[in-house]
LUMKOLSE-526126 format. One record per residue (C-alpha): chain; residue in one letter; x, y, z; residue number from 1. Coordinates in Angstrom, 3 decimals. Layout:
LUMKOLSE-526126
  c  r      east     north        up    k
  A  a         X         Y         Z  NUM
...
end
This chain:
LUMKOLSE-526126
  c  r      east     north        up    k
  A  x   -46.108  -100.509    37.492    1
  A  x   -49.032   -99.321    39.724    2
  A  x   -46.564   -97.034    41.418    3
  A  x   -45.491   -95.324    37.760    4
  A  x   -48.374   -94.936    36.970    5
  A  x   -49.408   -92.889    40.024    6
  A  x   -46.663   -90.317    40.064    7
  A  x   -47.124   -89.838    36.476    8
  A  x   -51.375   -89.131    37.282    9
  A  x   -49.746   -86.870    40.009   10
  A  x   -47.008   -84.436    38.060   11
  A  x   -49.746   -84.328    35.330   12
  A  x   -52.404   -82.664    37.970   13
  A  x   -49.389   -80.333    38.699   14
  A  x   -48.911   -79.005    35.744   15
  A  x   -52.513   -78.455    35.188   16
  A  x   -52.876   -76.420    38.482   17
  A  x   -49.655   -74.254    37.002   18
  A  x   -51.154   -73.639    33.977   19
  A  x   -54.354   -72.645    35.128   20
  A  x   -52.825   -70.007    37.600   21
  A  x   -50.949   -68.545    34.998   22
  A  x   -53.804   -68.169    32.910   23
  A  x   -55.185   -66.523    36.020   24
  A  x   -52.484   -64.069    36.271   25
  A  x   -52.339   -63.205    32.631   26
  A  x   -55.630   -62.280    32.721   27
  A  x   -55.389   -59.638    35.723   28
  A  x   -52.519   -58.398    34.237   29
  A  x   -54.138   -57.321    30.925   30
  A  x   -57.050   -55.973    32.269   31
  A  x   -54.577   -53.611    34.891   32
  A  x   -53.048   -52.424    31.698   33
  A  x   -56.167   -51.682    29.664   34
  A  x   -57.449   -50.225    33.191   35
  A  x   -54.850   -48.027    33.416   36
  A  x   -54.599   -46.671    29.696   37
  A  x   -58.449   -46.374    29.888   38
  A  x   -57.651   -43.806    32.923   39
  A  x   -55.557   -42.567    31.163   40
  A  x   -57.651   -41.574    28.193   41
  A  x   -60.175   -40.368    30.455   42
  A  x   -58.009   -38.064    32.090   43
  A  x   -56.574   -35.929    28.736   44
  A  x   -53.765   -34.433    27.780   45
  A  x   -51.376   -32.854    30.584   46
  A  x   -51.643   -29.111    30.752   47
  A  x   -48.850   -26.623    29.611   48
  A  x   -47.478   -24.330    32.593   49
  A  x   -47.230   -20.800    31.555   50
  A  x   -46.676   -17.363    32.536   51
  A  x   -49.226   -14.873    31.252   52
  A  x   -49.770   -10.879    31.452   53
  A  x   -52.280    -9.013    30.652   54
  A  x   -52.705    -6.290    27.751   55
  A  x   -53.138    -3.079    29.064   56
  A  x   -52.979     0.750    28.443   57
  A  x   -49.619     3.187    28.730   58
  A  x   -48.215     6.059    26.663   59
  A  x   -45.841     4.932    23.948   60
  A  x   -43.812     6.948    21.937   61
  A  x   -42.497     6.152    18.545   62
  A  x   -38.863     6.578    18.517   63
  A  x   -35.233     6.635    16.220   64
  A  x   -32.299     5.407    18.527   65
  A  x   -28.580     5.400    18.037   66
  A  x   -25.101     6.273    19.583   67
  A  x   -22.650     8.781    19.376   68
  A  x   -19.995    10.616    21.333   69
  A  x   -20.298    13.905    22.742   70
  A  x   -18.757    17.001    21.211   71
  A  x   -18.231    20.537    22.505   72
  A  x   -20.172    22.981    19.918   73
  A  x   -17.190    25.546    20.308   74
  A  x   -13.211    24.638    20.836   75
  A  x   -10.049    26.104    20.241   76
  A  x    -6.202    26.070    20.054   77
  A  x    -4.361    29.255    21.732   78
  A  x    -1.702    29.460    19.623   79
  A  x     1.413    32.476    20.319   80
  A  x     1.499    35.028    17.654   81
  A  x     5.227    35.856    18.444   82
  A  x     7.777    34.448    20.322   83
  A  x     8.852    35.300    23.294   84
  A  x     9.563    33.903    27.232   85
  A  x     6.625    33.387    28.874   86
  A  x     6.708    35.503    32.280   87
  A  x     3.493    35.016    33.611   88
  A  x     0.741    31.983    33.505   89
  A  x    -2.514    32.998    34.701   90
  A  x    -4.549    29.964    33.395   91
  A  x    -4.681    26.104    34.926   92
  A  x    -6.454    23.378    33.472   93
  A  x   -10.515    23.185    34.165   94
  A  x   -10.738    26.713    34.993   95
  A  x   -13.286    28.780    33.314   96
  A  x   -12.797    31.533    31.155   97
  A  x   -14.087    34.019    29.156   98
  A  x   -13.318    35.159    25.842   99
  A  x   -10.581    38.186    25.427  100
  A  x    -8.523    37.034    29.177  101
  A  x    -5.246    36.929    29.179  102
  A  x    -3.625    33.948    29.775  103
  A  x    -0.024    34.012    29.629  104
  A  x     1.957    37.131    29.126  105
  A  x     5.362    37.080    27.122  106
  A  x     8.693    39.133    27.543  107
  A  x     7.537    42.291    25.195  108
  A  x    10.869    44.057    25.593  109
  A  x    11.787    44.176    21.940  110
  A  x     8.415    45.114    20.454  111
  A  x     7.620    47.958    23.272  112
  A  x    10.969    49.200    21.514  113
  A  x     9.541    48.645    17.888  114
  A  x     6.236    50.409    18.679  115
  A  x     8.025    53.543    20.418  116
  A  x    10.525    54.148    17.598  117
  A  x     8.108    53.839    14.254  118
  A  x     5.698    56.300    16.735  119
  A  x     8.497    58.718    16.401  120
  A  x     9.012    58.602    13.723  121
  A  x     5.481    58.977    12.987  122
  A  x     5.161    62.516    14.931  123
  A  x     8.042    63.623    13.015  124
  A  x     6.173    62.768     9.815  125
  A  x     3.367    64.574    10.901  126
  A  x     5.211    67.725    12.031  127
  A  x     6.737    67.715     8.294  128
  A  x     3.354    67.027     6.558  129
  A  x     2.095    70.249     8.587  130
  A  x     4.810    72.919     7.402  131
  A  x     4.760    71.817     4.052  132
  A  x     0.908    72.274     4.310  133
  A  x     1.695    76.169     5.368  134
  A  x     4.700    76.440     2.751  135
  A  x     2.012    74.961     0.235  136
  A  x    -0.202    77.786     0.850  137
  A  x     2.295    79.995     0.494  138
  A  x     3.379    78.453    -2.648  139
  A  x     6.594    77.848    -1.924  140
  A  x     6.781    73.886    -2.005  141
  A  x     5.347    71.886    -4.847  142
  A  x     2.344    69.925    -4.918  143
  A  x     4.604    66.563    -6.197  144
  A  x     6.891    67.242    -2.423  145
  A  x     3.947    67.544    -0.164  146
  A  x     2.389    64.313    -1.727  147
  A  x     6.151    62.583    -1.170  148
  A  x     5.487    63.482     2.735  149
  A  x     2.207    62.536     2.977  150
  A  x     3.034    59.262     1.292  151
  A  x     5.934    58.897     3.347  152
  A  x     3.826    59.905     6.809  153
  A  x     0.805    57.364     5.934  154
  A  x     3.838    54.310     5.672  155
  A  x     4.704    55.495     9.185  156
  A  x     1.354    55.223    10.726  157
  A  x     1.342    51.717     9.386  158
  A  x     4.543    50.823    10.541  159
  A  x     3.561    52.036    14.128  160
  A  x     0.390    49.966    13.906  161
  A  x     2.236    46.944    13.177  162
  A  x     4.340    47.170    15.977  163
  A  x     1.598    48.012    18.470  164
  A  x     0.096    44.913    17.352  165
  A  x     2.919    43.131    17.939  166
  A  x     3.308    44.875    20.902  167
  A  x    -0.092    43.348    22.033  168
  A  x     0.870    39.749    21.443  169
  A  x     2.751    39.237    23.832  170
  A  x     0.017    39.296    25.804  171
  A  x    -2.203    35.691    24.582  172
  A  x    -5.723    35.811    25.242  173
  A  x    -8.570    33.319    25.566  174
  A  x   -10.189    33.161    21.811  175
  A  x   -13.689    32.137    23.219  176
  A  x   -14.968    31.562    26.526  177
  A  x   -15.000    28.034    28.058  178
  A  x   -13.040    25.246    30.623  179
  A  x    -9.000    24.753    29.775  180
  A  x    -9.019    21.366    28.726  181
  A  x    -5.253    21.169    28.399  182
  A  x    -2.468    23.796    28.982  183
  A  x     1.058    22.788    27.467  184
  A  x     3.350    26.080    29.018  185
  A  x     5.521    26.820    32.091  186
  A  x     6.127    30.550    33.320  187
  A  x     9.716    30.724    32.374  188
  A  x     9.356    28.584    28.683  189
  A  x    10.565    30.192    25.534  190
  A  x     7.703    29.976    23.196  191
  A  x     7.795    29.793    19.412  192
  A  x     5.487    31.560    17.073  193
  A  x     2.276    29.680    16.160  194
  A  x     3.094    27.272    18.798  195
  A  x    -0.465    25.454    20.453  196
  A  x     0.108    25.898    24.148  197
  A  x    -3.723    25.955    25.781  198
  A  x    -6.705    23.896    24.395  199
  A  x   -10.320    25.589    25.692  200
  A  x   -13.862    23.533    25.113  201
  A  x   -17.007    25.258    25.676  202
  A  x   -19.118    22.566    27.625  203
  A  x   -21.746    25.025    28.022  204
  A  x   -23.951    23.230    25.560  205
  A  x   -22.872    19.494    24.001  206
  A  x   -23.570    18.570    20.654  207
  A  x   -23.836    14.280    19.088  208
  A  x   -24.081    13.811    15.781  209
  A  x   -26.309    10.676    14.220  210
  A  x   -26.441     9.379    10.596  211
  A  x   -29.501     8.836    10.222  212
  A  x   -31.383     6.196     7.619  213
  A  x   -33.136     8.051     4.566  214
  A  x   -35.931     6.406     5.565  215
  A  x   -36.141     8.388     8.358  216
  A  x   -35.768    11.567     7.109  217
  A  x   -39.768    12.848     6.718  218
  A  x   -40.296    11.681    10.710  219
  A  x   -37.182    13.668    12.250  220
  A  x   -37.469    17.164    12.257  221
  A  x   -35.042    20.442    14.528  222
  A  x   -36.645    20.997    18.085  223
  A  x   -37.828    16.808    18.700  224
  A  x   -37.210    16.173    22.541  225
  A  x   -34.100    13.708    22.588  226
  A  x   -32.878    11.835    25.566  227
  A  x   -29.277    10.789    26.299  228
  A  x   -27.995     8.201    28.758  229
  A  x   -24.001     8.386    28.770  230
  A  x   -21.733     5.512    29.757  231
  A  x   -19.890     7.295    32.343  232
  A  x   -23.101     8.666    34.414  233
  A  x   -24.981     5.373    34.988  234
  A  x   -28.742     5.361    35.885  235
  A  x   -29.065     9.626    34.731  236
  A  x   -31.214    10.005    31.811  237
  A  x   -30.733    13.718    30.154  238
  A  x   -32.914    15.693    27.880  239
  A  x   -32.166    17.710    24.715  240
  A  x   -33.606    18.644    21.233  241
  A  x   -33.021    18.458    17.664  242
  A  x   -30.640    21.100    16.996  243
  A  x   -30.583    20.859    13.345  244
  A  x   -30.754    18.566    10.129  245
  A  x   -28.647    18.001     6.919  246
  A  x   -30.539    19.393     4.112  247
  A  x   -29.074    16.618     1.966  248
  A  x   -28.143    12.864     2.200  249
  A  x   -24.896    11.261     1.357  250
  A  x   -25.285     9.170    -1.539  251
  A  x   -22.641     6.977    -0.624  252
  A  x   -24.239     5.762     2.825  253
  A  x   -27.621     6.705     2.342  254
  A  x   -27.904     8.273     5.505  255
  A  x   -28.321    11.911     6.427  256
  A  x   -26.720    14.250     9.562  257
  A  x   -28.938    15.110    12.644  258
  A  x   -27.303    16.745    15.063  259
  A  x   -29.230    17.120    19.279  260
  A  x   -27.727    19.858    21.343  261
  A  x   -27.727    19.309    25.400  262
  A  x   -27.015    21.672    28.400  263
  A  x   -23.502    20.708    29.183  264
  A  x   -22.851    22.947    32.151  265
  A  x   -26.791    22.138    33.798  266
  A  x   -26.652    18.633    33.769  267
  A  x   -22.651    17.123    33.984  268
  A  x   -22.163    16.137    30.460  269
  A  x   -18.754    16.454    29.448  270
  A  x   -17.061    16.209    26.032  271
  A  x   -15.905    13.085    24.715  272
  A  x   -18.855    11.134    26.518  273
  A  x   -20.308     8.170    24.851  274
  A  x   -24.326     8.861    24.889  275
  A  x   -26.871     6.504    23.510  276
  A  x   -29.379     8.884    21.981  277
  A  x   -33.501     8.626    21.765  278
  A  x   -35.221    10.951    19.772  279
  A  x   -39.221    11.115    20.212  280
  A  x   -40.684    11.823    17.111  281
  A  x   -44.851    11.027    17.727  282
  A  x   -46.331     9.256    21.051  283
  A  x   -49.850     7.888    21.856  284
  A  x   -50.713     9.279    25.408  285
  A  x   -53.190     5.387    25.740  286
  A  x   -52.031     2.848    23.812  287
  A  x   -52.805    -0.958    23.671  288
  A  x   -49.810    -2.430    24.596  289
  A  x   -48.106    -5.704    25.779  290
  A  x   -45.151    -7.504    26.233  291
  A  x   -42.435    -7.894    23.548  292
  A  x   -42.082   -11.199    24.894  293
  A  x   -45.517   -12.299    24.261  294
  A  x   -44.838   -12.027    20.603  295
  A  x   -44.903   -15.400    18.070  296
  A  x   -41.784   -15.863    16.317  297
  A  x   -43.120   -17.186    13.254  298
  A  x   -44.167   -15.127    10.466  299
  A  x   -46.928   -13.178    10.978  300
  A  x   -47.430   -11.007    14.159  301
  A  x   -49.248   -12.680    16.659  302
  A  x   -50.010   -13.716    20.192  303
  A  x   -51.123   -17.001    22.198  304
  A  x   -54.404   -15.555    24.510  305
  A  x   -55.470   -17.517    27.341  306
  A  x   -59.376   -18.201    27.835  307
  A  x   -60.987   -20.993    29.859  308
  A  x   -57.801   -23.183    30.543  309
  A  x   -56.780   -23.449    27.198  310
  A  x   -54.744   -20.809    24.457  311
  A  x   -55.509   -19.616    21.195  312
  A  x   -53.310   -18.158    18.372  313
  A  x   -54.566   -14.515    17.735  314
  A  x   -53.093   -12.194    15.121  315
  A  x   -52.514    -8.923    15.908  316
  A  x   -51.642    -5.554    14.420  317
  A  x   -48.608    -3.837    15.754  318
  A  x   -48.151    -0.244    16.040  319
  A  x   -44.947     1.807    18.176  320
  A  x   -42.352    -0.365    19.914  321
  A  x   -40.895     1.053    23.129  322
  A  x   -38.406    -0.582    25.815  323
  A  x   -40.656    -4.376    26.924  324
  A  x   -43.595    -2.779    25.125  325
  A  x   -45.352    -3.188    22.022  326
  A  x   -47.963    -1.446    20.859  327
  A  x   -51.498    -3.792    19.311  328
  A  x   -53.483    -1.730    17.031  329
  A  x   -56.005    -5.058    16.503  330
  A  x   -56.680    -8.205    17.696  331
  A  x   -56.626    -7.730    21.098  332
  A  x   -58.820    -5.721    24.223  333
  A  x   -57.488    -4.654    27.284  334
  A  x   -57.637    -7.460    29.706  335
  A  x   -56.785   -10.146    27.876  336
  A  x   -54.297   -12.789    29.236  337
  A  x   -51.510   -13.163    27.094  338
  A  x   -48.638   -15.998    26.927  339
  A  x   -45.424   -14.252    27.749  340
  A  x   -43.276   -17.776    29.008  341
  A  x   -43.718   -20.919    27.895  342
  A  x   -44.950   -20.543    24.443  343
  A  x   -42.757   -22.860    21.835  344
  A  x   -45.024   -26.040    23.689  345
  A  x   -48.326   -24.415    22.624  346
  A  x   -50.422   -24.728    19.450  347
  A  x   -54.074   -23.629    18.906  348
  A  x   -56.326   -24.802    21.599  349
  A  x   -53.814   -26.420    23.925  350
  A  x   -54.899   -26.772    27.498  351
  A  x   -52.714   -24.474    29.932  352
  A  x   -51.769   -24.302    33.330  353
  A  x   -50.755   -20.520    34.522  354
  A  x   -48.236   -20.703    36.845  355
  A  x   -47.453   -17.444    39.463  356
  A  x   -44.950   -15.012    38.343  357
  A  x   -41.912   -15.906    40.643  358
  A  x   -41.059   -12.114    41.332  359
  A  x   -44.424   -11.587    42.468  360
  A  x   -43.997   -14.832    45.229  361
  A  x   -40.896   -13.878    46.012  362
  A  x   -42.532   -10.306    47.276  363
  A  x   -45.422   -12.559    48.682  364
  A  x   -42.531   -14.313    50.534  365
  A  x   -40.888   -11.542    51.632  366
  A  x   -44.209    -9.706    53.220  367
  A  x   -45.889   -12.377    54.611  368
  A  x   -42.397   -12.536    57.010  369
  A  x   -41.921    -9.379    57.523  370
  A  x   -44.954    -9.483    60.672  371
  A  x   -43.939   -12.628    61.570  372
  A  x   -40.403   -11.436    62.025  373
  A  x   -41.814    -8.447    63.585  374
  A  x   -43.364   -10.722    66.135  375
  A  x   -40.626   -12.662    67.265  376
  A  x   -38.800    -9.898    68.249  377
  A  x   -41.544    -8.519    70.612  378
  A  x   -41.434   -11.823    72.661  379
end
């Protein structure tokens, strides 16, 4: 019995030492945790990383953009007014000629044979008309058989016209001046009347036609600078004006012609190019601008400036719009450090972190081994 009870005295010591260190343990455990969250509390909020920029002044220009092809201002068909084999070709596509050339002449045979017999009979006509002028004076014809002649003489005249003008068709010449675009006859094809067999552009000056908004119609005005970009000439910019303007608007679109003119032949424009079209109408030579970027999108214009570690939502007032740029006409000065990256985590008064503009490191980079580069190669 004695020996019961003594291992009983024993396991109940041993489960009062266990309890007591777990007490022990509990206790440092808690007051880690409130330790830490007490650090924690002390420490604040985490700060935002951003990427800023800073407002500053540039000239902006208010502008109206759109696309449109290219079209020559002048181009024609060179049709053949008769028919005929075509002897000679003197034209070949994208060579330059003027108005009034001849291009291709035509077997004339036949009408050089029209023209010479209505011109003789023409002189004999004439010769006629002058003896019964004399036999007239002498009153010995009658005033109804002179008039017969002369009638008879002027019908001549025409006829001979009309054959020297057919005479001079076989001969087909350039309408207006320009570049053959096309040329559709071989020296030794028969050619049909009316029948299209050059096409000539005049690329000298380009024309691209907008439809413009109505709403638009009291800021566009003839002789605006315009600049064109085309498609097929990457990385050119070319400059034109405001040729002219529809004096009315199309009730069915609501929009209104304005047509820019360009130097074709100075600056490699060609018709048929795709050109996306800028026309200046009014620019401010130091305007308050900043990134479009930097701009809220929620309602109201407005901006996220950065003073003292921490942001603040400023409205502004917007004015032109140009490329990355947008004009502030209040709420900001020039200098202040605007959010451009990182701005959906923000609200009012949230503590910020700016972080370097990775271009800007990467040029950082880039010079700071450029010497040590340099270096190495002189040992």
């Amino acid at each position: 019995m004695s020996s019961i009870r003594s291992s009983s005295g024993a396991l109940r010591a041993a489960l009062l030492c266990f309890a007591l260190s777990a007490a022990v343990l509990l206790g440092g455990c808690k007051r880690g945790g409130e330790g830490d969250a007490q650090a924690k509390e002390a420490k604040g909020p985490e700060a935002v990383p951003v990427e800023i920029a800073a407002a500053s002044r540039r000239p902006v220009a208010a502008s109206y953009s759109g696309t449109a092809p290219l079209e020559a201002r002048a181009e024609s068909q060179v049709v053949a007014k008769t028919s005929g084999v075509a002897l000679s070709v003197f034209a070949e596509e994208g060579q330059v000629v003027r108005a009034g050339q001849v291009l291709v002449r035509l077997d004339s045979a036949r009408a050089a044979l029209q023209a010479a017999q209505t011109a003789s009979q023409m002189r004999k006509l004439e010769a006629n008309y002058a003896r019964s002028r004399q036999l007239a004076e002498q009153k010995l014809m009658s005033a109804n058989d002179i008039d017969q002649i002369k009638f008879d003489l002027e019908n001549a005249r025409a006829a001979n016209r009309l054959a020297n003008l057919e005479l001079s068709y076989a001969n087909v010449v350039a309408p207006i001046s320009g570049v053959v675009a096309q040329r559709s006859i071989k020296p030794g094809n028969f050619v049909q009347i009316n029948t299209p067999i050059f096409r000539i552009v005049d690329n000298s000056r380009l024309e691209a036609t907008l439809n413009v908004p109505e709403r638009e119609l009291a800021t566009l005005r003839a002789g605006q600078p315009v600049t064109l970009s085309a498609d097929a000439l990457p990385g050119q910019t070319f400059t034109g004006v405001v040729d002219r303007i529809a004096p009315v608007v199309d009730s069915g679109s609501g929009t209104f012609r304005v047509v820019s003119a360009f130097d074709g032949a100075a600056q490699s424009l060609q018709p048929g190019m795709f050109g996306r079209i800028r026309i200046d109408y009014d620019q401010r030579a130091d305007a308050l601008v900043v990134p479009r970027l930097a701009l809220l999108d929620d309602g109201e214009p407005a901006v996220f400036r950065v003073r003292e570690g921490k942001v603040a939502r400023v409205p502004v007032k917007l004015g032109y719009a140009e490329g990355p740029w947008v004009e502030i006409r209040e709420g900001l000065a020039a200098g202040d450090q605007i959010v451009t990256a990182g701005k959906v985590a923000l609200r009012d008064g949230t503590a910020v972190q700016v972080i370097a503009d990775p271009k800007a490191k990467a040029k950082t980079v880039t010079a700071s081994a450029k010497p040590a580069e340099k270096a190495g190669s002189t040992q």
